[in-house]
N, C-alpha and C positions, 0 to 999 in steps of 0.2 A: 576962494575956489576949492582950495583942499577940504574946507568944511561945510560944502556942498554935498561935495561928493561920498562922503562920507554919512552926510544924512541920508541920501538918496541910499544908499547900501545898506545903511542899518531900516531905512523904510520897507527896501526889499528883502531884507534877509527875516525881518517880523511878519513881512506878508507869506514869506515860503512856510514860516512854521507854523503860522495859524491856518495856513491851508493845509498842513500837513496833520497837524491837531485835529482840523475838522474830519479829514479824511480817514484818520485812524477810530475818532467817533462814531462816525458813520458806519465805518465798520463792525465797531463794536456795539452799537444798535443792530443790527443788521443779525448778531449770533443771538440777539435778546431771544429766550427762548426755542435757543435752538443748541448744539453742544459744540464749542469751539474747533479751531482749527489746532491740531495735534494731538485731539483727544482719540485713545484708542479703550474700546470695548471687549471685554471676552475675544479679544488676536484682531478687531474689527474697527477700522478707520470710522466713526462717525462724523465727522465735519458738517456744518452745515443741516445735518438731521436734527429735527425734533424728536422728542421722546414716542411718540405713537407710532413714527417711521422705523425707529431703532429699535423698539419691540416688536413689533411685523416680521422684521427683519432676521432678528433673534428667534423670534418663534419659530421663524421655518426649519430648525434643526430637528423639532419634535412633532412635524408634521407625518412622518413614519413612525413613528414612536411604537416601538412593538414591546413589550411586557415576555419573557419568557421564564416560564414554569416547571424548575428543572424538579421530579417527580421521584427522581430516584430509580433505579434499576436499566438506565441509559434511557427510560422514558422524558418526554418534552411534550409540552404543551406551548400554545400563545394565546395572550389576548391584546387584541389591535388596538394602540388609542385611538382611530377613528370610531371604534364599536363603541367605545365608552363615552365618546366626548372628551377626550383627554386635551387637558391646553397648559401650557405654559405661558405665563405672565411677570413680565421684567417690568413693569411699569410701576410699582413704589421705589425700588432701589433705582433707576433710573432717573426719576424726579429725584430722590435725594442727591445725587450727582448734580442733575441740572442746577439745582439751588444753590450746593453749593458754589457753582462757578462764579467767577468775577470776571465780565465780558469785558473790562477795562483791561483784561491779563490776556488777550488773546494776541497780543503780539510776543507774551514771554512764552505761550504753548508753541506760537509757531516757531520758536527757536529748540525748545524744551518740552517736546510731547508726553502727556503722560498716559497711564494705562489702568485699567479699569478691570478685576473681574467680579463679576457678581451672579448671583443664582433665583434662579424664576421661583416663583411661586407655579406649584401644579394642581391641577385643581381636574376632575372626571364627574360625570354624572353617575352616582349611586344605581338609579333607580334600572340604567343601562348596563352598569356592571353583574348588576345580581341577576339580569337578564342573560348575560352570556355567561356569568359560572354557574348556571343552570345544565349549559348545552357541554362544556368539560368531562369527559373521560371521569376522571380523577373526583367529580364532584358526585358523578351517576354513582362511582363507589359509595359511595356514604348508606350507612346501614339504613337510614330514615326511606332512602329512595330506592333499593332491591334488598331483593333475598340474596344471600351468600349462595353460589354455586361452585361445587366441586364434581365432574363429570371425568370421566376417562374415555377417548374418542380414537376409535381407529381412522387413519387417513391414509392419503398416497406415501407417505413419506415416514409411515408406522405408526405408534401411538402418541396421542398427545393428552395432555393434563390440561384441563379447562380448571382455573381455579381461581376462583376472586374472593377467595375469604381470608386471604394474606395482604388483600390492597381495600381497607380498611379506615377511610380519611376522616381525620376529625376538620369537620367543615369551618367550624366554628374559629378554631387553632389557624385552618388556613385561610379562611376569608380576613382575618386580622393581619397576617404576614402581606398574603395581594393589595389590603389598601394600604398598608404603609410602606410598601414597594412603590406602589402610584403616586401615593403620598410625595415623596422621593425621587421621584425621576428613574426611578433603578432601570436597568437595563433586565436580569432575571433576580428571582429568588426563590430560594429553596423550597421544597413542601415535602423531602424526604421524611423530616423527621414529624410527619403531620399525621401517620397511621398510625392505628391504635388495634392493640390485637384481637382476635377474633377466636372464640375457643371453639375448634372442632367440636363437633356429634363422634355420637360412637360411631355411625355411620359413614363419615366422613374419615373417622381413624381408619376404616377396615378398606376405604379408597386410597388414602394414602400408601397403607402398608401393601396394596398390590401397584401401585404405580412405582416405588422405590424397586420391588422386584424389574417390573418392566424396564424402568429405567436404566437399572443395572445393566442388561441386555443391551437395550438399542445403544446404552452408549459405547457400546464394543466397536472397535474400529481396527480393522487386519487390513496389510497394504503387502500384498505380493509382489514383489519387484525382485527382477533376474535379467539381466545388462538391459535394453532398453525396454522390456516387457514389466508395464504393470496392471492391477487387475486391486481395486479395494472392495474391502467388504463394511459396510456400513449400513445405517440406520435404515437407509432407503431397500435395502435385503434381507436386513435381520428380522425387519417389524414383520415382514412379510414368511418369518418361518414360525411364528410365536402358534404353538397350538392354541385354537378358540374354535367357542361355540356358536353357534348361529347367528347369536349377536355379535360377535367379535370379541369377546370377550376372553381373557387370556383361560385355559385350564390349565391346573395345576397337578402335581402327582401328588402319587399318596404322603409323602413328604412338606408337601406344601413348595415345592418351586416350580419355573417355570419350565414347559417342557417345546422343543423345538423337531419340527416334522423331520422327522427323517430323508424324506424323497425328496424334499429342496433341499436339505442339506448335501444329498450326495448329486444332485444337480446339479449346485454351485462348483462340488469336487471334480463333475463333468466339465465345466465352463473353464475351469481351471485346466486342466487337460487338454482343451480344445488352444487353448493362448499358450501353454507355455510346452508341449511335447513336440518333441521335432523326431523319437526315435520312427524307424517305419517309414517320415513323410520324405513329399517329394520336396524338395527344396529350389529355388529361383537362384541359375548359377551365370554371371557375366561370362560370356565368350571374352578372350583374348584379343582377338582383332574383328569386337561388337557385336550387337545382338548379344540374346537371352536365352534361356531354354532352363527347362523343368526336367530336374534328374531324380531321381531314387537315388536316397539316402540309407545308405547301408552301413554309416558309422554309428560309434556308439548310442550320443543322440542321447534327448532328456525325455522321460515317462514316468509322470508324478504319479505316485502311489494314493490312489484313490480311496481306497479303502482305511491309510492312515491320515488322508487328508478330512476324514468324515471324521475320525475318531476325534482328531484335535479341535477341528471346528467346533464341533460339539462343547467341548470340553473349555476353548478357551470364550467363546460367545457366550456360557451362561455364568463364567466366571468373568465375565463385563472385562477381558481383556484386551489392551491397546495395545498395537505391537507393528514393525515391519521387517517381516522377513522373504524367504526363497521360500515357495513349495515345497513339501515331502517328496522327495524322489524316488522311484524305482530305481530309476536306472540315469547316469547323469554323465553331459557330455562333456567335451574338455572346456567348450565357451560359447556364448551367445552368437549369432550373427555371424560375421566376417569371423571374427572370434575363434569360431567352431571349426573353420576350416583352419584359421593361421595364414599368414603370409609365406609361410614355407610347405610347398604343395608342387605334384606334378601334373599338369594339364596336359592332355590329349582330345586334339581335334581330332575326329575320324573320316571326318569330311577333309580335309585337309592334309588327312596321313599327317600330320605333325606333332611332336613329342616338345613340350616346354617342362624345365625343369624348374620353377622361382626358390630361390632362397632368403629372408627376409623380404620380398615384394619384388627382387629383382631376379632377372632370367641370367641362370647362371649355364644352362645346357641347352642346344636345342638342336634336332636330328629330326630326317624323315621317319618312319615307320611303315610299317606292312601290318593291319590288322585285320579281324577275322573275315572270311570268304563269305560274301553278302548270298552271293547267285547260288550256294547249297547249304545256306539259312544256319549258318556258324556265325554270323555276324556278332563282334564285340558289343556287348549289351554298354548302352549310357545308362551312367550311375557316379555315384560318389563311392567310392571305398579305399580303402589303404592298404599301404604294404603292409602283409602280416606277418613277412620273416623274408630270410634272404639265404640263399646256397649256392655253393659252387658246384661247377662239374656235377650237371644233375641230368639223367636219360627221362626225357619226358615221354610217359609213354598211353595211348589210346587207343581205340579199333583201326587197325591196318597199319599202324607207325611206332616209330622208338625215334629220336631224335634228341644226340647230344648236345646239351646245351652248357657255356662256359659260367654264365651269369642267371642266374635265376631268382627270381622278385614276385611271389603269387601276391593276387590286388583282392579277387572275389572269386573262392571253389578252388577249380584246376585252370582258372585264366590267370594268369601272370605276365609280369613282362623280362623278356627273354632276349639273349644274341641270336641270331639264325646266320649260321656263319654259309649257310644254304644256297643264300642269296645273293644275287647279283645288283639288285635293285634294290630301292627303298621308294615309296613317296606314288604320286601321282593315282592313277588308279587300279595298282593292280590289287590293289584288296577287294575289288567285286569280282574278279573271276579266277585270281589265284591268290586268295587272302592265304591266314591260316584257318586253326580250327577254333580262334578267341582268342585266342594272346593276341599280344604283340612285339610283334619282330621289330627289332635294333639292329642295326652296324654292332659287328663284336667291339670296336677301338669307344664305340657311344653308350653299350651297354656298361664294360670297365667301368670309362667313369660314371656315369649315373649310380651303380652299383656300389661304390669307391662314397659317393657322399650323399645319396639318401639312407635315411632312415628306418626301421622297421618304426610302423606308425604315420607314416609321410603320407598324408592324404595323396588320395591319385581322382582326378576328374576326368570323366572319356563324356564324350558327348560327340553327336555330329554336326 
């Protein structure tokens, strides 16, 4: 019985392994000509593929295949592998792989995959190539196919140098580097060192030596800046001062340099003027509780000196200098902007009869006031100006009046701001029909102190 059963098991355990034999066969017919299971390609699972599938496959990576043409001078060119016919071909080194394989080992790849890198064959059509380095920039260069030109050309933006007798290609030198770039799969290569020199005419010397003048010029570059005000002077203004003649053509003085028009230059020293002078204008002043309003500026104030901003121009534009500074001044204010007034200033609404005193940006006094009598046209002018000095015990005196005053603070002329111990009021509206004659009147306890901690120099703003 027991050696029954035992035949029977060894019967069935010969049948499991030859069906298992057949089955690993089968399979390994099955990769006959095709590349096993764990085989990897250039990072690429191939299993199951045949070599014509696997090159298909492979080749799609050089299906953009673009060639660039690095020329030198930041210039670039391309040529497309579609224009040429460009192909990439893995199919010898692939069949060498297939061949080697032993399909009986496709159960030791599926345990142990192996990897594969190998490199195409590239291959372009000639006759398409020499057809598109016809159409190239770089190859029009070539002395076989123009004249050298060297021109000097005014435009919007001043003058410019037309010059191709410095890009000079030896065709020859670089049609050998582009196929064995192609050759090669390259992605770019070089053609800088492909020109070949070109020897000026005398003719040509006597364009050069006036372009190097011009050049000197236009590449002058001034940058006016004073707190957020700037203003440059460059190529696009200077080309536009260069004396020339009918044609555009620079003239030179009896010296041989270049010479630069006068009345644009002092033009410019206008424009100049117009952007950075504040002495005279009206200035754009924030009310205290909102709104805007336009005052005369009666502080010192900045007024560039015209006439030395002509002399330098001149002087640094034909000496091709690059620079950034402030204006020549006449006359120059304490600061730009917010700047120029400071955060320490006294406001007066006249609308409002109210006197603010700020000191760093905050309000450190603030009193009614009485200012001048509107209805017999004494009315307190709006403007900007500052205290110009301070006195005690001062008789202020005019047509019909003397009137002693404790504290006295003149802003602009004979208006000042003053105690009027006179008074019983402050505020509301009796400055339309009992102002004074332009000052303005204080509480004597609100003059003290105002008096006590501004400044001679303390800007004073009146507005209504």
């Amino acid at each position: 019985m027991k050696i029954k059963v035992l035949r029977i098991s060894g019967i069935v355990v010969s049948c499991v392994v030859a069906a298992a034999c057949i089955v690993y066969l089968i399979i390994a017919f099955y990769y006959q000509n095709k590349f096993l299971y764990g085989t990897y390609i250039n990072g690429v699972s191939v299993k199951g593929m045949d070599t014509a599938c696997v090159n298909d496959y492979l080749a799609q990576a050089y299906s953009d295949y673009m060639l660039v043409l690095d020329e030198g001078n930041e210039k670039e060119e391309t040529i497309s592998g579609s224009a040429v016919g460009f192909s990439a071909d893995f199919t010898n080194e692939l069949n060498e792989i297939l061949n080697k394989q032993n399909i009986l080992y496709w159960g030791y790849y599926f345990l142990y995959p192996v990897s594969y890198h190998i490199e195409p064959v590239y291959a372009y059509d000639e006759m398409k190539l020499n057809t598109v380095m016809k159409e190239l920039d770089c190859f029009y260069l070539d002395t076989a196919n123009r004249d050298a030109t060297l021109e000097i050309k005014k435009e919007y933006l001043g003058y410019r140098l037309i010059d191709e007798t410095t890009n000079v290609m030896d065709t020859e030198t670089a049609t050998g580097l582009i196929k064995d770039a192609l050759d090669r799969g390259l992605a770019s290569v070089s053609l800088a060192d492909c020109y070949v020199p070109y020897t000026p005419t005398e003719d040509m010397q006597e364009v050069y030596a006036l372009w190097k003048k011009i050049d000197k010029v236009q590449q002058s570059t001034i940058v006016f800046e004073d707190g957020d005000l700037e203003r440059t002077l460059n190529v696009g203004v200077i080309g536009d001062w260069i004396v020339a003649d009918q044609n555009d053509m620079p003239i030179l003085d009896e010296n041989g340099q270049i010479q630069l028009d006068p009345e644009k230059v002092a033009a410019f020293a206008g424009e100049l003027a117009a952007l950075f002078d504040t002495y005279g204008k009206d200035r754009l002043w924030h009310k205290k509780n909102g709104g805007t309003v336009w005052l005369q500026y009666s502080g010192s104030g900045y007024e560039v000196d015209q006439e030395a901003e002509i002399e330098k121009l001149t002087e640094d534009v034909l000496a091709g200098k690059t620079e950034t500074r402030k204006p020549i001044y006449e006359r120059e204010g304490s600061g730009r902007g917010k700047d120029e007034i400071g955060n320490t200033y006294i406001e007066i609404d006249m609308s409002a009869q109210k006197l603010y005193y700020f000191v760093d940006g905050r309000i450190k006094l603030t009193t009614d006031v009485v200012t001048g009598n509107t209805s017999r046209g004494h009315g307190t002018p709006a403007k900007i100006c500052a205290i110009y000095a301070k006195q005690k015990n001062r008789v202020l005196r005019g047509p019909n009046y003397a009137a002693f005053v404790y504290y006295w603070m003149p802003v602009s002329g004979n208006i000042g701001i003053h105690d009027a111990t006179w008074r019983d009021e402050f505020g509301g509206e009796i400055y339309k029909t009992d102002g004074s004659h332009g000052c303005i009147n204080l509480p004597k306890e609100k003059a003290a102190k105002l008096y006590e901690m501004a400044e001679i120099g303390t800007p004073v703003i009146l507005y209504y």
